[in-house]
C-alpha positions as CSV (number, residue, x, y, z in Angstrom):
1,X,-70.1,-48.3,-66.4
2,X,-71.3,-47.6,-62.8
3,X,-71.5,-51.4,-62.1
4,X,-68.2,-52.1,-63.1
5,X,-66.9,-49.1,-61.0
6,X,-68.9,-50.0,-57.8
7,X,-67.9,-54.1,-58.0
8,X,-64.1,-53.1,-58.3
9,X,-64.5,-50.3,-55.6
10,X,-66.1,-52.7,-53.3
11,X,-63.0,-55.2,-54.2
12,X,-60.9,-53.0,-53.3
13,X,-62.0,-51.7,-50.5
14,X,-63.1,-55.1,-49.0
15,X,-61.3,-55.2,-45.6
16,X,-62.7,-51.6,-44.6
17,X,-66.4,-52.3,-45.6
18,X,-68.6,-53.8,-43.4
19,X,-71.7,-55.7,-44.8
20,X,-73.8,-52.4,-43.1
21,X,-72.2,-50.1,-45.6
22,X,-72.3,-52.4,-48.8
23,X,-75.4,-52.6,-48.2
24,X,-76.0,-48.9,-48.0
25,X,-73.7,-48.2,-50.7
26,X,-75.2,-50.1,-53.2
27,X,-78.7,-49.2,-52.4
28,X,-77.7,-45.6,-53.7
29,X,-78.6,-44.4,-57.1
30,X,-75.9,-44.2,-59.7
31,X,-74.8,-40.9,-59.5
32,X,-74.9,-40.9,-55.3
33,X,-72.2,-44.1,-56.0
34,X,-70.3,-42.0,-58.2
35,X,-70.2,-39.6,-55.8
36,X,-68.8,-41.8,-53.1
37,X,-66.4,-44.1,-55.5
38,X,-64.6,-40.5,-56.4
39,X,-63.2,-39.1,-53.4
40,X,-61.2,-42.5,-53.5
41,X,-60.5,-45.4,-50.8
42,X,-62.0,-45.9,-47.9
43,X,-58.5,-46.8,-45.8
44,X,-58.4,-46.1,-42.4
45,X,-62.0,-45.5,-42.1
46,X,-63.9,-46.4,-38.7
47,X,-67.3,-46.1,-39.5
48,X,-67.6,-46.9,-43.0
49,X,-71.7,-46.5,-43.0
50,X,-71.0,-43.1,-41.9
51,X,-68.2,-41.9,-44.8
52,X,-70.9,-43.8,-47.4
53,X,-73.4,-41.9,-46.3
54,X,-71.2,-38.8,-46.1
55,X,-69.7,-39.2,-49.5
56,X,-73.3,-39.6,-51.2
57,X,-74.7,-36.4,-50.3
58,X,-74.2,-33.5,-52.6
59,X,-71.1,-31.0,-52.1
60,X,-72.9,-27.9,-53.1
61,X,-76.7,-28.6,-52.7
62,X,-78.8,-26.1,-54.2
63,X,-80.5,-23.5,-51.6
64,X,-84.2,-22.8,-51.1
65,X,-85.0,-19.3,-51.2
66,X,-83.1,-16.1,-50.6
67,X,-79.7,-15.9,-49.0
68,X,-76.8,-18.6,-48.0
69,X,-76.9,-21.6,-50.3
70,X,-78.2,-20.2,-52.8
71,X,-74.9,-19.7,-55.2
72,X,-75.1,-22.9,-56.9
73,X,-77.5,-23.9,-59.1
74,X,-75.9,-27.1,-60.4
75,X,-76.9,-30.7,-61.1
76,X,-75.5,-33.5,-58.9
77,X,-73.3,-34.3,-61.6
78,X,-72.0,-30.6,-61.8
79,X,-68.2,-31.9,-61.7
80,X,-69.2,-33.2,-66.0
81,X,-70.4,-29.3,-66.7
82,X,-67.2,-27.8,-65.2
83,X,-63.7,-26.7,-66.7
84,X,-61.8,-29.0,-64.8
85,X,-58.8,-26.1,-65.0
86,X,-61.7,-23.7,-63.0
87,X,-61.7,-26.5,-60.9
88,X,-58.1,-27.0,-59.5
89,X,-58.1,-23.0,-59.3
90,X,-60.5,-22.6,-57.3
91,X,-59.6,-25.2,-54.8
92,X,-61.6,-28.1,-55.7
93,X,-65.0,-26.2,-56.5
94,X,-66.4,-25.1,-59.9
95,X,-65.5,-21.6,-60.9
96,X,-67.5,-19.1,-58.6
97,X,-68.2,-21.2,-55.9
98,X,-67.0,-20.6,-52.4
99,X,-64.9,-23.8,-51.4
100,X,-64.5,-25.4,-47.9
101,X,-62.2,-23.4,-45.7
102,X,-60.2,-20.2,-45.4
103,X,-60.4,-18.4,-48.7
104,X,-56.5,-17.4,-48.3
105,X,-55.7,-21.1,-48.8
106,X,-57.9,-20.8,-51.8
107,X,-55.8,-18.1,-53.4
108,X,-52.2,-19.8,-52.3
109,X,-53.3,-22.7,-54.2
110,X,-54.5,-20.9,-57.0
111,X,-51.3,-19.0,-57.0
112,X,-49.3,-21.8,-56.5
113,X,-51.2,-23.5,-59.8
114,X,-51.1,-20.5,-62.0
115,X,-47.0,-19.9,-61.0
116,X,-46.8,-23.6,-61.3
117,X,-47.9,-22.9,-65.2
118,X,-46.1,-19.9,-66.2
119,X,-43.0,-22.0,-65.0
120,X,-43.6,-24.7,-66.7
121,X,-44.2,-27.1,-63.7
122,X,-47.4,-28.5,-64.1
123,X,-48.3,-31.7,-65.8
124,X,-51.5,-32.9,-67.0
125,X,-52.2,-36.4,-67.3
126,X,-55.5,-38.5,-68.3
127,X,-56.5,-41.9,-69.0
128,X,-55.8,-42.3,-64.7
129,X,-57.3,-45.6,-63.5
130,X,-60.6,-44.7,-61.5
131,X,-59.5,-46.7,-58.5
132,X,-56.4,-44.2,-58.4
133,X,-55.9,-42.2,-55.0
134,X,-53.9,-38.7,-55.3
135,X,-51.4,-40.4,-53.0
136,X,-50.8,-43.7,-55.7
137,X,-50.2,-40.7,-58.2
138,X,-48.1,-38.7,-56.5
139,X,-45.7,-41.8,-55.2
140,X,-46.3,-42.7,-59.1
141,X,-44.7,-39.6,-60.4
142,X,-42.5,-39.1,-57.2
143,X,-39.8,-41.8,-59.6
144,X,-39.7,-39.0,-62.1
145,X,-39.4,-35.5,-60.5
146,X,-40.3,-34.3,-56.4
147,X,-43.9,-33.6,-56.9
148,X,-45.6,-30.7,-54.9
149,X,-49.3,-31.1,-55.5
150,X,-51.8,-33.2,-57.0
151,X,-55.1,-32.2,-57.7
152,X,-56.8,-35.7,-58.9
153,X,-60.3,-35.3,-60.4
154,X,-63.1,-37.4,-60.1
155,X,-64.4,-39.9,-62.7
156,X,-66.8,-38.0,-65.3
157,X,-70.4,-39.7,-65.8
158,X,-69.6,-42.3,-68.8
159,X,-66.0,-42.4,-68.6
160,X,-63.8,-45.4,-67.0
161,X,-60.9,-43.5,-66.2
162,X,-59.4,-40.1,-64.2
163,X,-57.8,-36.9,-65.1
164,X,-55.1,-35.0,-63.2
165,X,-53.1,-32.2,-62.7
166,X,-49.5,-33.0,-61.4
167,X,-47.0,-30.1,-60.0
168,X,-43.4,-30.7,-59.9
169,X,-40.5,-29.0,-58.1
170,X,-38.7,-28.0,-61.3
171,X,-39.8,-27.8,-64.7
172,X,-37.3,-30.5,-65.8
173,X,-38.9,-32.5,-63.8
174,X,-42.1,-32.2,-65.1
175,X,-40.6,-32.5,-69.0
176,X,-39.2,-35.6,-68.1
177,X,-42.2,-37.2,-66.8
178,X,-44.3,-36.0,-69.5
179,X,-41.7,-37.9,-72.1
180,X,-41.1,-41.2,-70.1
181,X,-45.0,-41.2,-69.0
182,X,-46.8,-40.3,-71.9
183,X,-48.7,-43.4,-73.9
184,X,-47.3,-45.2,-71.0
185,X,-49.3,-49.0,-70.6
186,X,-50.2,-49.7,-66.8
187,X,-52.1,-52.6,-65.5
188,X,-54.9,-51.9,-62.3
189,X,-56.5,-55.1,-61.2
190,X,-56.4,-57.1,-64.4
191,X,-57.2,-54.0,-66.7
192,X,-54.7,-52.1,-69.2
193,X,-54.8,-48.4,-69.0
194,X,-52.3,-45.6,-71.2
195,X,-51.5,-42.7,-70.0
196,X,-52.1,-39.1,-71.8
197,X,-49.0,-37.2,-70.1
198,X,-49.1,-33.1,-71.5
199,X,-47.5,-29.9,-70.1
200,X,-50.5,-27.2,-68.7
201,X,-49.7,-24.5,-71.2
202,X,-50.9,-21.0,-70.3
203,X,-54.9,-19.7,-70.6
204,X,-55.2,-19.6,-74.7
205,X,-52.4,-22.0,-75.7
206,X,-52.9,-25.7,-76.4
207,X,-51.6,-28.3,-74.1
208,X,-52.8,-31.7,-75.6
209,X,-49.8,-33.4,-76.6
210,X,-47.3,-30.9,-75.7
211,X,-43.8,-32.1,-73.8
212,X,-42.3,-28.9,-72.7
213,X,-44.2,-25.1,-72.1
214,X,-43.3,-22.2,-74.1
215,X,-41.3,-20.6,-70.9
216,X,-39.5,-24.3,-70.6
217,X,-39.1,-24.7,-74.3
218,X,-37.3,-21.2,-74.7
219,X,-35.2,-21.8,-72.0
220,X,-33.6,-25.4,-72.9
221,X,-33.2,-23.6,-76.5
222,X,-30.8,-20.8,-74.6
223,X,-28.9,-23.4,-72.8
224,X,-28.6,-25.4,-75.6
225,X,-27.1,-22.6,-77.6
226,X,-24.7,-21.4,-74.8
227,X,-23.3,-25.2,-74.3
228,X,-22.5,-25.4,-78.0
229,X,-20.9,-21.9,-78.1
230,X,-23.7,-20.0,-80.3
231,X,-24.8,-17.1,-77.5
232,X,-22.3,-14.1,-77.4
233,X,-22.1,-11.5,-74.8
234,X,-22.4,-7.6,-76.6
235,X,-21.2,-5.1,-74.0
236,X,-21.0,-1.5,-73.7
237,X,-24.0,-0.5,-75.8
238,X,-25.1,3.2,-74.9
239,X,-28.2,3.5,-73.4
240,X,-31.2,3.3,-75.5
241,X,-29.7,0.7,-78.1
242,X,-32.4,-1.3,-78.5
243,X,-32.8,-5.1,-80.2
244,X,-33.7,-3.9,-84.1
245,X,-30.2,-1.7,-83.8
246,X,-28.5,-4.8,-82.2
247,X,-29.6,-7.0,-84.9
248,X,-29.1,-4.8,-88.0
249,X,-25.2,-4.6,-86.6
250,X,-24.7,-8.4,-86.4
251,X,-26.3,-10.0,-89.0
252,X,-23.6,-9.0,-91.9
253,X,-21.3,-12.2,-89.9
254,X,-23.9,-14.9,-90.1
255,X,-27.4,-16.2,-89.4
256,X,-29.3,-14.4,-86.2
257,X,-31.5,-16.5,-83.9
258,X,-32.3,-14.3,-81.4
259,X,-31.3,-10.6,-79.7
260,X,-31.8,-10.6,-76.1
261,X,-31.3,-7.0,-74.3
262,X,-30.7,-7.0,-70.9
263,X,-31.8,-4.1,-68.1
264,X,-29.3,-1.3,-68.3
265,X,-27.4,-0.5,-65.3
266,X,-27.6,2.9,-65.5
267,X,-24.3,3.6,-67.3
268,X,-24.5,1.4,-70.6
269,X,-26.1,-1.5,-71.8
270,X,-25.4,-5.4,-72.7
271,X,-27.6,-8.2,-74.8
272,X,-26.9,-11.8,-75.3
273,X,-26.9,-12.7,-79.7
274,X,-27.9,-16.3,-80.4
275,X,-26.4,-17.2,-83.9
276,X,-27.0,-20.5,-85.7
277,X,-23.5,-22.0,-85.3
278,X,-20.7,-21.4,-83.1
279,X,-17.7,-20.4,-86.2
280,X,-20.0,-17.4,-86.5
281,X,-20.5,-16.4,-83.0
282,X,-16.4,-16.9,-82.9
283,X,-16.6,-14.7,-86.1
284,X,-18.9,-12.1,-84.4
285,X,-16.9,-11.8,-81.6
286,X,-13.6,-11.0,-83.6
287,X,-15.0,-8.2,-85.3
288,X,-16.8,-6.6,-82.5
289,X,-14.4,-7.0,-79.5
290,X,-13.0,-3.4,-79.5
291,X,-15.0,-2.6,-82.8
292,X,-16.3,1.0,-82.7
293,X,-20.4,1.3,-83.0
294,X,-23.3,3.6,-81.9
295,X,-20.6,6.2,-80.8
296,X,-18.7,3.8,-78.1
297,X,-16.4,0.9,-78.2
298,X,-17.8,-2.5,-78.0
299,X,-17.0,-5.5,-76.1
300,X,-17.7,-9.1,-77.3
301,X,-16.9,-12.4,-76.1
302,X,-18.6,-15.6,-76.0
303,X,-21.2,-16.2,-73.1
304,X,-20.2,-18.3,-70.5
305,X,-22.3,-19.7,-67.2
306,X,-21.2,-17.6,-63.9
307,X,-19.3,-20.6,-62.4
308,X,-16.7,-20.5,-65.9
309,X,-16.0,-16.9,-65.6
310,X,-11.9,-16.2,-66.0
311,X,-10.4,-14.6,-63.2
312,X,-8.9,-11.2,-63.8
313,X,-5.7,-10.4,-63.7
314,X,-5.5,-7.0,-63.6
315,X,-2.9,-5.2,-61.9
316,X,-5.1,-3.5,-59.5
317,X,-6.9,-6.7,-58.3
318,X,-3.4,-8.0,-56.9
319,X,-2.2,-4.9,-55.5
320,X,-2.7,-1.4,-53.6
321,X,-3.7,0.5,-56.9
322,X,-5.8,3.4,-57.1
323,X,-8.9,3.9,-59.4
324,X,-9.5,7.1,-60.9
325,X,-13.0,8.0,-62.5
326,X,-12.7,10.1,-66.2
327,X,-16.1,12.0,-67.2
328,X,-17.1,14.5,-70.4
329,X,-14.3,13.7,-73.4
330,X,-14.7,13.9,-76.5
331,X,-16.1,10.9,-78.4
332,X,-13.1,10.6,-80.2
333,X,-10.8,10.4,-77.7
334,X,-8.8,7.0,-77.4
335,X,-7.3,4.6,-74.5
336,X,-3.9,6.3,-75.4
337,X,-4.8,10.2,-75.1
338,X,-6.3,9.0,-71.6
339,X,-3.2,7.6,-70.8
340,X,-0.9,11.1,-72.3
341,X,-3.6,12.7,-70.3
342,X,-2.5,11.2,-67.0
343,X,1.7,11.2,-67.6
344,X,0.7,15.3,-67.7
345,X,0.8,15.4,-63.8
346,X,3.5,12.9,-63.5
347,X,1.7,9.7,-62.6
348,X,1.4,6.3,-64.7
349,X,-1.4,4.8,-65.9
350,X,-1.2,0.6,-65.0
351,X,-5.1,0.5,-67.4
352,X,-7.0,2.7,-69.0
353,X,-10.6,0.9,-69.5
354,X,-13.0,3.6,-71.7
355,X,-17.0,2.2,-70.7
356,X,-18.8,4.6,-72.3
357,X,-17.9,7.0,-75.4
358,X,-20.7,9.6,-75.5
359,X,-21.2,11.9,-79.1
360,X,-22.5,14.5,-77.0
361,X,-19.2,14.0,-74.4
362,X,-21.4,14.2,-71.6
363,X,-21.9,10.6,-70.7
364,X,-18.6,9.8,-71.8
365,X,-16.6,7.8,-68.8
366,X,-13.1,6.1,-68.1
């Protein structure tokens, strides 16, 4: 209740409040003491009479007549009728109403919230004791993950607690806090509190009771499958090749999680296969590595991160070698024509690499 609330705020805030503003403050009605209690402690303050009174007056008081202040039409109470995720967008106002300050800081926060989402950043926590500050929170969460930002709201009219949003530095971050945090027990001044700890899921997904987001979720699922050996690189495709075509070719060696394609580079193409175990990615990559498909010669191998990459050893990496660039042959021809191809004018051919075999022989290059 708004007893209970006021008597622990005025514990709390004890050494700061002079008899002048108790007095004030509690000669306020209930929802003017709300209003005050929610912006948080009073540290620091000088003139505590003055930040009472500050605190009690409405943030967006309705206008008389035509013109400025006339936007919002609210109640006192209007932070109980707003979407609290309207809220933290628009800077700490309800949805369509100007906030304090420059309205390019509005749109780098919203920005920052909204990337901080599609990243799978942002945490959203409830059940927050109401004598919380932002700054307890964020040194709270700080023993989990660097937090960026913390947009704590107020206490809602017939609720004992807070609600949050949280933005980490890395999604992993935020994943791990929502697993060690969530149903976590705290004590505040001699009552128990748990913790509701969920990843902010984008506009139209659920987030109650989720751990990790859907862009966080998909990319653990990758990683996981590249540590264990399941991903495997498919090189050389010829342009166009799309996923369907990719996965009709490599499902006859085993079961297909996922067909990635990546942008083309102009010249061919390349996708990453996910297959369920790693003796069939091993399998895949036996029968495609120099298999022939789509009218070119494939390349396979199992994916690796860019730090495990082999070093070549190819001849002309070591020494003064010079390249020469083939164009428009046949889409039959082989390594070893190239190569007869080349002894015709009396020079030798240290590798012959074919990248793309063309049916039309126009695209076709060596």
């Amino acid at each position: 209740s708004t007893e209970e609330l006021l008597e622990d705020f005025l514990q709390a805030n004890m050494k700061w409040l002079n008899d002048e503003a108790e007095e004030v403050l509690r000669a306020l009605s209930p929802e003017d003491q709300r209003r005050v209690m929610e912006v948080g402690s009073l540290q620091g303050c000088r003139d505590p009479v003055a930040i009472v009174k500050s605190r009690a007056k409405p943030r967006f008081p309705k206008g008389k007549g035509k013109g400025k202040g006339k936007g919002y039409k609210g109640k006192s109470d209007q932070w109980g009728k707003t979407d609290q995720w309207d809220v933290w967008n628009s800077g700490g106002a309800p949805k369509n109403t100007p906030a304090p300050g420059d309205v390019s800081h509005k749109e780098v926060v919203k920005a920052e919230n909204q990337q901080a989402v599609d990243e799978g950043r942002s945490l959203y926590v409830v059940g927050i004791p109401p004598m919380w500050t932002a700054k307890q929170l964020e040194d709270f969460f700080n023993h989990q993950g660097k937090v960026q930002w913390v947009h704590l709201m107020p206490v809602k009219a017939g609720q004992g607690t807070r609600a949050a949003f949280v933005n980490f530095a890395t999604a992993a971050d935020a994943t791990t806090a929502a697993q060690i945090c969530d149903q976590l027990d705290i004590d505040d001044r001699g009552e128990n509190f748990t913790l509701t700890c969920s990843i902010k899921q984008r506009t139209g997904e659920k987030t109650f009771g989720k751990k990790t987001s859907v862009f966080t979720s998909a990319q653990m699922e990758h990683t996981r499958a590249r540590s264990e050996g399941r991903v495997v690189y498919l090189s050389r495709l010829p342009l166009g090749t799309d996923e369907p075509q990719v996965q009709d070719l490599v499902e006859q060696f085993g079961i297909v999680k996922e067909v990635y394609a990546l942008p083309a580079n102009g010249i061919t193409q390349a996708c990453f296969v996910t297959m369920s175990t790693a003796e069939e990615a091993g399998y895949l990559v036996r029968m495609l590595n120099g298999a022939p498909a789509f009218g070119t010669t494939l390349c396979a191998d199992v994916a690796r991160e860019k730090g495990e990459k082999r070093k070549r050893t190819f001849p002309e990496d070591e020494g003064d070698y010079h390249v020469l660039e083939l164009k428009n042959f046949p889409h039959w021809t082989t390594v070893e024509d190239l190569k007869a191809c080349i002894e015709i004018v009396n020079q030798k051919a240290h590798r012959v690499r074919v990248l793309n075999h063309d049916p039309q022989g126009s695209s076709s290059l060596a």
